[in-house]
Every structure is written in structure tokens, then in C-alpha cells.
C-alpha positions in Angstrom: 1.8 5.5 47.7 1.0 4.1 44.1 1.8 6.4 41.6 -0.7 7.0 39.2 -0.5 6.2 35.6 -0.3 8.0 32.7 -4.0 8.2 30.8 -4.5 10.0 27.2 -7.7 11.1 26.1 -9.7 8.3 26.4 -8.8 7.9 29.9 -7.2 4.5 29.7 -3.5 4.3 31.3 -1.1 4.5 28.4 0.5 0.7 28.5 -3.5 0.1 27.0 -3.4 2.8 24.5 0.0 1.6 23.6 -1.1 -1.8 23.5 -4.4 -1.3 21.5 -2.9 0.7 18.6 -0.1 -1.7 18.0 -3.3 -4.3 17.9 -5.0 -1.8 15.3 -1.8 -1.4 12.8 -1.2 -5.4 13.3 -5.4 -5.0 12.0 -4.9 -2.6 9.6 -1.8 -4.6 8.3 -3.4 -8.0 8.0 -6.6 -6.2 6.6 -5.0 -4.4 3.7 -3.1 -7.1 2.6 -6.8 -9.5 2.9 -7.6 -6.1 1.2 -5.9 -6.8 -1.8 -6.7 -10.8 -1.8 -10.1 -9.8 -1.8 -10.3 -8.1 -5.3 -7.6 -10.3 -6.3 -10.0 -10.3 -9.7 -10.7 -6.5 -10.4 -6.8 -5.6 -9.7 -6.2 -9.3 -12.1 -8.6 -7.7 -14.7 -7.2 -4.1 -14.5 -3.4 -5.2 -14.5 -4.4 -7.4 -17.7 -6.1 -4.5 -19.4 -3.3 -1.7 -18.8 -0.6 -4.3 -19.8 0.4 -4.3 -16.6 3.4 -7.7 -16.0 3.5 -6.3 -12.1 2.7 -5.0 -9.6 3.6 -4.8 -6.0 2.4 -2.6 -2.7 5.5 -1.4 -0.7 5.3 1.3 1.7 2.7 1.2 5.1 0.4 -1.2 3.5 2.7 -3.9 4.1 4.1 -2.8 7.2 2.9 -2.8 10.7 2.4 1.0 10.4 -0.3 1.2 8.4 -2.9 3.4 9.3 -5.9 2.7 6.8 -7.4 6.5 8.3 -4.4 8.5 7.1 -2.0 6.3 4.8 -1.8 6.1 1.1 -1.3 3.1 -0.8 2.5 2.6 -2.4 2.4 0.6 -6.1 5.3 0.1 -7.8 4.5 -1.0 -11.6 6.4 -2.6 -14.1 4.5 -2.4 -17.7 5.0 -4.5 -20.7 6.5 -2.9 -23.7 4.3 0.0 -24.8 4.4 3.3 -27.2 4.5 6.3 -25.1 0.8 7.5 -25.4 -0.2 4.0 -24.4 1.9 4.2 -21.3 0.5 7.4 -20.3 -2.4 6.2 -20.7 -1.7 3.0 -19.3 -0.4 4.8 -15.9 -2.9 7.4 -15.5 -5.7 4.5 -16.1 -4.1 2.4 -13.4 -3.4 5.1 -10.9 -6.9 6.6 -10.9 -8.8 3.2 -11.0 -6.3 2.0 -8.1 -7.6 4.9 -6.6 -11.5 4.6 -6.6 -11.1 0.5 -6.0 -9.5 1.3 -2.5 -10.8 4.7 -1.7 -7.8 7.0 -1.2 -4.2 8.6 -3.1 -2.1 6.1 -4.3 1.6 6.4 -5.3 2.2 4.3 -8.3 5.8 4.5 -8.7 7.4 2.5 -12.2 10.5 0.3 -12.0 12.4 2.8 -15.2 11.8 5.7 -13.1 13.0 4.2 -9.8 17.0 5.5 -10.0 16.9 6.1 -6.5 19.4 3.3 -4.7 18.3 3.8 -1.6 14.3 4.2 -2.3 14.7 1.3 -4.4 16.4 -0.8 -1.9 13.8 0.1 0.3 10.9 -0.9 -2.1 12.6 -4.0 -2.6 12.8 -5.0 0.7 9.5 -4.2 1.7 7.8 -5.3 -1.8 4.9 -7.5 -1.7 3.6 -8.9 -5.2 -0.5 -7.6 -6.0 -0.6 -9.2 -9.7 2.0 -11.7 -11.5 1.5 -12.4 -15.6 
């Protein structure tokens, strides 16, 4: 007797299920990356006008876990000198405009605030550069 697979939902055995959401995150992956290369000259413009010198995604958007339904997009942000109103102002602007350009929360982390050794080895290893000055 051949045992019968295992179906989800949608009805299809699991192996395909399996199979076609590692194809979507490898999608989503490649497509938020593209994503970013794609308004390579709003996020240029808007890093230029905060005083942005860089800024990187880390997090799901550069891994294969992505989920471009339910993930958030992970900055990290390092300014150029500024007086404190200007950063805050510089951050918020940023942030929000980050926000509306890709259409859902964003964590925009800043290298002085990252103390944490083992969220900032982690966002280095995983770090991939959005603008350069």
C-alpha cells in the first residue's frame, strides 16, 4: 500500500508547499534587494538630504527569510556630524520617509546607539550597504 502524503491547505503534498515557499523567500529576497536598486535615486536623494554618510538593510530583507507580507525592513544609519535637533530631526525624517517609500514599519537603528555585541555582530554580518557618500 502507498502511504499517502501529507497535504496542507491548499491540498498539495507538503515536499511542494515546502518547496514553493523556499522559492517565494528566495523571491522575496532577490526582490527586496532589486527593491532597493530600484529607487537607488529617492533613498540617494533622501540619504543626501538627512546628512545621511550610511546606510545599510540587515535583518529579513537580506536574508532568505524574508517575507515581504509580514516583515519589516531593518536600517541601520550612521549620520554625519549633526546638533542634536538636526539629528532628531534627521532620524524621524528618514525613518518615516523610509517608511511611505516601501510601504511598511521600518527599524532604523544608528551605529552610537548599537552597544549591543551580539546585535551588532549580527548586523554586521548580515549588513548590506543601501547608500555610500
Amino acid at each position: 500500500m502507498t502511504p499517502i502524503p501529507d497535504y496542507d491547505a491548499t491540498h498539495k503534498p507538503q515536499a511542494q508547499v515546502k518547496a514553493a515557499r523556499s522559492d517565494a523567500q528566495e523571491s522575496d529576497k532577490h526582490s527586496m534587494l532589486d527593491t532597493f536598486e530600484q529607487h537607488r535615486a529617492v533613498l540617494d536623494a533622501l540619504c543626501r538630504r538627512v546628512g545621511a554618510q550610511r546606510l545599510d538593510a540587515f535583518g529579513s530583507a537580506v536574508r532568505a527569510d524574508f517575507d515581504s507580507a509580514a516583515s519589516d525592513l531593518d536600517f541601520i544609519v550612521e549620520f554625519e556630524p549633526l546638533a542634536p535637533i538636526r539629528y532628531a530631526e534627521a532620524y524621524f525624517t528618514l525613518k518615516s520617509e523610509l517608511e511611505d517609500l516601501f510601504g511598511c514599519r521600518v527599524d532604523l537603528l544608528t551605529e552610537s546607539s548599537l552597544d549591543n555585541p551580539f546585535l551588532r555582530r549580527r548586523v554586521d554580518a548580515e549588513r548590506r550597504r543601501v547608500y555610500a557618500r
